[in-house]
C-alpha positions as CSV (number, residue, x, y, z in Angstrom):
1,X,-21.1,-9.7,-2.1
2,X,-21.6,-6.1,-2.9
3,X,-23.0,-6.9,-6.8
4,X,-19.9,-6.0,-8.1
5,X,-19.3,-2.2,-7.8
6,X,-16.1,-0.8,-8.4
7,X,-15.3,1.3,-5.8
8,X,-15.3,-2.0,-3.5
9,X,-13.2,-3.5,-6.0
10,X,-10.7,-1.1,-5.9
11,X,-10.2,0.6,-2.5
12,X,-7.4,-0.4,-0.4
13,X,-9.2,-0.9,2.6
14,X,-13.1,-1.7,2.8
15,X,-14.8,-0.5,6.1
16,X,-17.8,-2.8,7.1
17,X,-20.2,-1.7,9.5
18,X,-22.8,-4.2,10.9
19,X,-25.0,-4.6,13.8
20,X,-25.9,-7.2,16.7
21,X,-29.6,-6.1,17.2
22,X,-30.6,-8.7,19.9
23,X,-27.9,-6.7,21.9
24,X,-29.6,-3.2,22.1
25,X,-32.8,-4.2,21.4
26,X,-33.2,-6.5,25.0
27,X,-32.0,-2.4,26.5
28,X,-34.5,-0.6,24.2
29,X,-37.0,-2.6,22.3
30,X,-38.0,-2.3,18.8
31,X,-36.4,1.4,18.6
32,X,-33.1,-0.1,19.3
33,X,-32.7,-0.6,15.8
34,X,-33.9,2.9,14.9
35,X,-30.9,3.9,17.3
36,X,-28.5,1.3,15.7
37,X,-29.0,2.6,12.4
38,X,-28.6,6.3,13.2
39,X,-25.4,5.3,15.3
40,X,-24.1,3.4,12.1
41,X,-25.1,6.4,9.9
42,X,-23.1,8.9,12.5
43,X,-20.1,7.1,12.6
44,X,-19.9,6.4,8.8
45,X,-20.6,9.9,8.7
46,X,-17.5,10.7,10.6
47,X,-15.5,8.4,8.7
48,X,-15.6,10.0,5.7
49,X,-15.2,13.2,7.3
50,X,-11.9,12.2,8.5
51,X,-11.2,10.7,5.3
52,X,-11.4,14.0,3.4
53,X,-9.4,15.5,6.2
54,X,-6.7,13.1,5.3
55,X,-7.3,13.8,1.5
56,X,-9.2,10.6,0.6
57,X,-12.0,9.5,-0.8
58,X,-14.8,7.3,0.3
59,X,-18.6,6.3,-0.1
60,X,-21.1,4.6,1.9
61,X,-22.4,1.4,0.5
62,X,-25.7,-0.4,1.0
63,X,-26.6,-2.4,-2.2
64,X,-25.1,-5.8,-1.0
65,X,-26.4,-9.3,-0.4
66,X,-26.7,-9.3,3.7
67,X,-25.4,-13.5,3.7
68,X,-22.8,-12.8,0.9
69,X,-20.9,-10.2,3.3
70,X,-21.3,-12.0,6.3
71,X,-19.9,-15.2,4.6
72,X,-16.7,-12.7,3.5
73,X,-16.2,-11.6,7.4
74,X,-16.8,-15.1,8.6
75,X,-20.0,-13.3,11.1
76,X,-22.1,-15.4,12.4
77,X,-25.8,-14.7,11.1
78,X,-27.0,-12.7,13.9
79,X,-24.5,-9.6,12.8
80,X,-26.3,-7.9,10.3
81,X,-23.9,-5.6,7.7
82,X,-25.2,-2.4,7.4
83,X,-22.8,-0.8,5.1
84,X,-19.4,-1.1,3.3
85,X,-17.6,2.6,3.1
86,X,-14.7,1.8,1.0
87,X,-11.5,4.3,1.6
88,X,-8.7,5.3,-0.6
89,X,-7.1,7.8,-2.9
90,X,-9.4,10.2,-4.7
């Protein structure tokens, strides 16, 4: 699902991020997804900040085939992944 790159391959734990657009969009319109991204963006941003804190490593994602993943978590097609932070030992 994520063309094969390592760091997916190998970390013990794989963080996936994804989104429900119809949900904030019907609140904001088309710049709901503007805010979705930045919000996903923020909080992978914190993520790996807390992950250094704790003295591992991590890095955000985004080449992936969108169906692929979403086959993987068993989401129905209206979540959209948005990125894969895989977290583990440096």
């Amino acid at each position: 699902a994520a063309l094969g790159q390592s760091p997916i391959r190998s970390a013990p734990v794989d963080i996936v991020f994804t989104a429900v657009y119809d949900r904030v969009t019907q609140k904001y319109g088309d710049r709901g997804k503007m805010y979705t991204h930045m919000e996903a963006g923020h909080a992978a941003q914190n993520l790996l900040l807390q992950a250094e804190a704790l003295k591992l490593g991590g890095v955000p994602i985004g080449a992936f085939k969108p169906e692929e993943v979403r086959k993987v978590l068993n989401a129905p097609a209206s979540e959209e992944p948005l990125y894969i932070l895989p977290i583990g030992k440096r």
